[in-house]
N, C-alpha and C positions, 0 to 999 in steps of 0.2 A: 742171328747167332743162336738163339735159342734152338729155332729148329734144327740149328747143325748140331746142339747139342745132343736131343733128342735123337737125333738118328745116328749118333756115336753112341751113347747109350745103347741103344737096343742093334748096337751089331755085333758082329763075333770078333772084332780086334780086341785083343788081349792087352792089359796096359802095364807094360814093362816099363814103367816110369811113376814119378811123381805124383800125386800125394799119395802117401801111403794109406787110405782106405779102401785103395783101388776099385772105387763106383760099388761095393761090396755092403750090403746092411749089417751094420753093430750092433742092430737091437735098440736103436734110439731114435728120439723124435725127426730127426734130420737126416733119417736115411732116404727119402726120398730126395732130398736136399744133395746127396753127398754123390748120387748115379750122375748128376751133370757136373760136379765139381773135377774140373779137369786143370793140368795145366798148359803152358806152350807146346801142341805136340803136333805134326803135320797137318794142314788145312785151316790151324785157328788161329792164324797170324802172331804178331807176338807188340806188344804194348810201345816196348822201346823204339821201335820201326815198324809201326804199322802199315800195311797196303793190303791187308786184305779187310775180311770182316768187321775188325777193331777200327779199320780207316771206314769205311763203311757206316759205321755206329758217330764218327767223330764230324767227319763229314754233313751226315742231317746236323747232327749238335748245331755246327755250323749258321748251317741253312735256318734253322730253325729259329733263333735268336740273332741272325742277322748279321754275323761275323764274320770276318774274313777265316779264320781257322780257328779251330777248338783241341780241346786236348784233353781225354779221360785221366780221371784223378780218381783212385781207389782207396787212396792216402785221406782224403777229405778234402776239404779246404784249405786246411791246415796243410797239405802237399801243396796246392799249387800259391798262395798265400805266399811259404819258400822260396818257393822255383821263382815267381812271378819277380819278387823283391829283388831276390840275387840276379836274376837276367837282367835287369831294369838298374842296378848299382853295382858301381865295383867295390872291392874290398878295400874298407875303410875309407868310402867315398860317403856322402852325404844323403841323406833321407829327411821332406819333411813330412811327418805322418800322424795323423790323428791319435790324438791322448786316450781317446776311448777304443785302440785298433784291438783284434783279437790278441793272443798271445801267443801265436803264433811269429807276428810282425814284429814285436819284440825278442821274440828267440832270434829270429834272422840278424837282427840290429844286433844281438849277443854273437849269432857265428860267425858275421861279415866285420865283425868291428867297425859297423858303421858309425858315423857320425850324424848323429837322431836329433833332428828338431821335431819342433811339437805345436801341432793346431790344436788350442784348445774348443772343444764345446761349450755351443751355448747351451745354458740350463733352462730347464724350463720350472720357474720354482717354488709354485705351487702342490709339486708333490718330489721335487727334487731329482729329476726324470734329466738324462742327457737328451737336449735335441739335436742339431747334424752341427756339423762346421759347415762356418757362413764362407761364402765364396770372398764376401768382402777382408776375412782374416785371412784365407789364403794369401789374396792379394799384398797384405799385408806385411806377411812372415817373408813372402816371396824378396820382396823392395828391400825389406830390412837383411834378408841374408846376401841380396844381390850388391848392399852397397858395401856389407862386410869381405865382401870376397869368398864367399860362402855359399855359393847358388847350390842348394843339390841336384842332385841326378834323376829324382823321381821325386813325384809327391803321392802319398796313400792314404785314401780317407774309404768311413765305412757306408753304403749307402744301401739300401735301406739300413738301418739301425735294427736290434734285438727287437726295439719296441713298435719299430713298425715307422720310424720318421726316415724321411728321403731327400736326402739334400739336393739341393739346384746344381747337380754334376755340370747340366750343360754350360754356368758360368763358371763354374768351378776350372773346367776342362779348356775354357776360350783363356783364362787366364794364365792357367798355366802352361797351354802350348806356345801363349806368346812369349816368354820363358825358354821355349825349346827346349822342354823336358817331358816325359810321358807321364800322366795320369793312370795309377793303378787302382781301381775299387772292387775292396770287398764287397761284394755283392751276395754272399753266404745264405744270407735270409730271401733273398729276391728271387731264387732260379722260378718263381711263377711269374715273374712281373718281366717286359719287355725289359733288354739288356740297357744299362746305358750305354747309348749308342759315341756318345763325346769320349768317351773310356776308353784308353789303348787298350788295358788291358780288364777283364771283369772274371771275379771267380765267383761259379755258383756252388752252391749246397745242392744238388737236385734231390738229396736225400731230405733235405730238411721239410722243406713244402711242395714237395711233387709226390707221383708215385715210385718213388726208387728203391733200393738200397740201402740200408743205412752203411753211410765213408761215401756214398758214388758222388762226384763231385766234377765240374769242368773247371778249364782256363778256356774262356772265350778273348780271342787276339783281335782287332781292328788296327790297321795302316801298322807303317813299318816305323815306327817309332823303335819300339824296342825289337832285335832278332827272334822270329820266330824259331830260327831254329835255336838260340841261344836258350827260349823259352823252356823248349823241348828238351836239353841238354840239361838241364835244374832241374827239370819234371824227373827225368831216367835217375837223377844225384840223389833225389828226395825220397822217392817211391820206391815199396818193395819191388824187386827183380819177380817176382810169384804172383802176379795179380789175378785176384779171384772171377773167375769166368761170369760164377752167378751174378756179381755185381755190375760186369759190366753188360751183361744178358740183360739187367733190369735196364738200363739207361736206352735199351730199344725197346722193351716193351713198355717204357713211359711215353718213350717218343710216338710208338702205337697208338696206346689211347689218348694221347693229343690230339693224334689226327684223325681219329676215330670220332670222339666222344669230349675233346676237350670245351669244345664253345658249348654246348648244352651242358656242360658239369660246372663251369664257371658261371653259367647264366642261372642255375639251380642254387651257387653257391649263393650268386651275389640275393639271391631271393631270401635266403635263408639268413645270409648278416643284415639284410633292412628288416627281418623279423627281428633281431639281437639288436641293434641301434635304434630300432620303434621301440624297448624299452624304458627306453632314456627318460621320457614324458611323465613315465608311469613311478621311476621309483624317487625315494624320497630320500635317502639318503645314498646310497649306492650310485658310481657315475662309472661311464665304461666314455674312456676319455683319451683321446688323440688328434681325430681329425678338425676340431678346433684352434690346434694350433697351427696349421698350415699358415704361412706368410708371418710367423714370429719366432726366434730363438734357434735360428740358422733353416726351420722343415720349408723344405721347398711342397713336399706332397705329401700323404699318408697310406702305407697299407692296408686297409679295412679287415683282412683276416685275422691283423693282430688284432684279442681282444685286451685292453688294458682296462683290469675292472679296479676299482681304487673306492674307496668311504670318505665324502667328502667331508664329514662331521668330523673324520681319524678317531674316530670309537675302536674303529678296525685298520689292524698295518695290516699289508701284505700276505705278510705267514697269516694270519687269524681269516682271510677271505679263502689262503689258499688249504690251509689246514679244514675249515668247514667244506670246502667244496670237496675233497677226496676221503674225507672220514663221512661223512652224512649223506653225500648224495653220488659217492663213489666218481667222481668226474677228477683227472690227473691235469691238472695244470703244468703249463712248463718250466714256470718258474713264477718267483714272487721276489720284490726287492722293495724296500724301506715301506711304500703306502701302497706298492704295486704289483696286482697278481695278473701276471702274463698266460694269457687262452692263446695259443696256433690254431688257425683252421686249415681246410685244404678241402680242391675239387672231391678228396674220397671220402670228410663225411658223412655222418648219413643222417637222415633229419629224425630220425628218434635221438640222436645223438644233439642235437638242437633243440629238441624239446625238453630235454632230459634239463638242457642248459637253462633253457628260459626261467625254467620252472624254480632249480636252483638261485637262479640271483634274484628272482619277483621273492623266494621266502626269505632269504637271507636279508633280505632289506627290509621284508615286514616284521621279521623277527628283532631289527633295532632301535 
């Protein structure tokens, strides 16, 4: 797609159409940017029916993650999250879904006037941290709304979690297909982590931890539990009619350096977080803390990119690790909550950028 950009660009067809900066420079940062911003116009397939290019892009998706079909989301998550709910429940039919879902899940449960049951999270409560839902409460909630007369029509939990914990989908998904209903998982935070494969349905973030787009996002489908094309039919309801060419150009040039350069950028990565987790030893009050609790408080696994750096003294909440690290040593955290200040990594970056990090949490902890 890209290259068909590019060679729209630089021909002499004239764009008697949509957007109105007509590939033309304004004098601003983004006019390189705005020569491939195009919209649906002969040769560039169109989103809502795709078969050419666009199917071509959704297709690797596919392949790539191991799906039976995939489905570009320019919306975010937050698009297919929608679509995914609504294909998978009817109006005013039943939902049981994770108390910690995006809000996203919850607006749906507002459009659809669903009927919202709720898996609650285990905690983990030593820093007051949600860990996944346990497969054993699914099971649970499942019995209890089955003998009410209540079964819903889907269950949606979030896996990997914000903080990097990954619940045991695959009992998750055995339980509740005995049930004969489909499993829907947020999977937002995971598009680097193999799909869960037990998941009818999975939506990634590629924006979030790949090299994308920020909004570029998929709906990865496995078996026919829920209509594909039903899927697809929520996706069109949800998403703008005008989908931005650049963003979905980015979702093939990620898929590129996957295949490119993915396993040595990952194997570079993981080098670079056993430098960050070899600090562990060294500091004294300062803990970067998660993969510990795997097998307690529903985490089946751990993502190691998240970093969750926490003071185990609580000298320091949250804001006070995340506040020092971007005022002092200029490092943007992605968020912080009650004793915990949330780091994302990813294959892009770059190890001055881990240096930079190391250096910041060895002074902050000598400093207490």
């Amino acid at each position: 797609m890209t290259r068909e950009l590019e060679a729209l660009s630089d021909s002499d067809i004239y764009p008697f159409h949509m957007p109105g900066h007509k590939r033309q420079p304004a004098g601003g940062v983004l006019d390189e940017v705005s020569r491939l911003d195009i919209t649906e116009i002969d040769g560039f397939d169109d989103l809502q029916a795709p078969g050419g290019l666009i199917k071509e892009i959704e297709t690797r998706l596919a392949e790539h993650y191991g799906a039976d079909s995939a489905h570009l989301s320019v919306n975010g998550s937050t698009c297919g999250i929608l679509a995914s709910i609504s294909a998978a429940v009817g109006h005013r039919e039943g939902l049981l879904m994770d108390r910690g879902s995006h809000q996203s899940a919850f607006n749906c449960v507002y459009i659809g006037e669903l009927r919202s049951h709720y898996l609650k999270r285990e905690i983990v409560p030593e820093y007051s941290m949600s860990g996944c839902v346990a497969a054993d409460t699914v099971e649970t909630e499942l019995k209890a709304l089955e003998e009410k007369g209540q079964l819903p029509q889907a269950v949606f939990i979030t896996s990997p979690t914000y903080e990097g914990f990954i619940a045991d989908t695959g009992r998750i998904a055995e339980t509740v297909h005995a049930y004969g209903i489909p499993l829907i998982v947020d999977g937002a935070h995971g598009a680097h982590l193999p799909i869960e494969k037990e998941a009818d349905i999975t939506i990634v973030s590629l924006h979030k931890t790949l090299p994308a787009l920020t909004q570029l996002a998929a709906v990865l489908v496995r078996g026919e539990k829920v209509d594909d094309d039903r899927i697809k039919r929520f996706i069109n309801i949800y998403q703008t009619s005008s989908p931005s060419y650049i963003l979905m150009a980015s979702a093939e040039g990620c898929l590129d350096l996957l295949e490119r350069e993915g396993e040595a950028k990952r194997e570079r990565l993981e080098r670079e977080l056993d430098g960050i987790y070899g600090l562990k030893s060294r500091l004294k009050r300062l803990d970067i803390i998660g993969p510990e609790y795997v097998g307690r408080y529903g985490i089946h696994g751990y993502d190691r990119t998240k970093l969750n750096l926490t003071d185990r003294t609580g000298m320091l909440d949250g804001q006070d690790i995340y506040d020092s690290l971007r005022q002092r040593y200029r490092i943007q955290p992605e968020m912080c909550m009650g004793r915990d200040c949330l780091l994302m990594t990813s294959i892009m970056d770059t190890e001055e950028g881990f240096t930079r990090l190391k250096k910041a949490i060895l002074d902050i902890d000598g400093s207490l």
